[in-house]
C-alpha positions, -999 to +999 in steps of 0.1 A: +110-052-125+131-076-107+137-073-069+163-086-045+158-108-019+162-086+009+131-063-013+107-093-014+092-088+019+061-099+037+042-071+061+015-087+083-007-055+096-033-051+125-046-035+154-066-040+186-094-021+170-100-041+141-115-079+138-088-081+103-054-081+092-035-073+065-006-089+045+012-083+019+037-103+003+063-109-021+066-151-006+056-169-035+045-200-009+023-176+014+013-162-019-005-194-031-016-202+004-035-171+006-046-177-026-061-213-021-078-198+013-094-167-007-109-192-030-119-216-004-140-190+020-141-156-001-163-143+025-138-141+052-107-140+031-104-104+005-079-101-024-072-063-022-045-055-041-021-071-068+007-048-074+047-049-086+037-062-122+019-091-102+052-100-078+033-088-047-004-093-033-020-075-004-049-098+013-072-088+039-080-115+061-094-120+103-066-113+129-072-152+140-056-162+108-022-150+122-004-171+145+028-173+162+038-205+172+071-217+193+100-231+182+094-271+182+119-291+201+133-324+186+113-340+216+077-325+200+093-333+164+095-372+172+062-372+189+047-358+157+065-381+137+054-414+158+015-403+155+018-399+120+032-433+118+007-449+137-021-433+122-008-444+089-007-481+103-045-477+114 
């Protein structure tokens, strides 16, 4: 089955109770991500369900995974950008 854009959504889950989060996805990119950190500590990091014909995964993973960061200002963008330079010049 083929879904629209506005279908494909991603659903990050948790409480204040529990030490893990949940989130499921249709985002091909997060999809992979998860993927690549599942493999990498499979301990910490649960597949838990694959469903859609395969178009959307559900991953259980620690709340400290989640983050919300601010928006960056051109200012912190060309400070990034500089450090990068001169830690390729190094």
């Amino acid at each position: 089955m083929k879904y629209r854009r506005q279908e494909r959504e991603t659903v990050i889950l948790y409480n204040e109770a529990e030490e893990n989060a949940t989130v499921c996805t249709f985002n091909r990119k997060l999809k992979k991500k998860l993927e690549k950190m599942a493999a990498r500590y499979p301990d910490r990091i649960l597949l838990k369900e694959i469903s859609a014909g395969g178009n959307c995964v559900t991953y259980i993973l620690p709340k400290s995974c989640v983050t919300i960061y601010p928006p960056h200002t051109d200012e912190w963008k060309d400070t990034m950008r500089k450090r990068a330079t001169s830690a390729e010049e190094e």
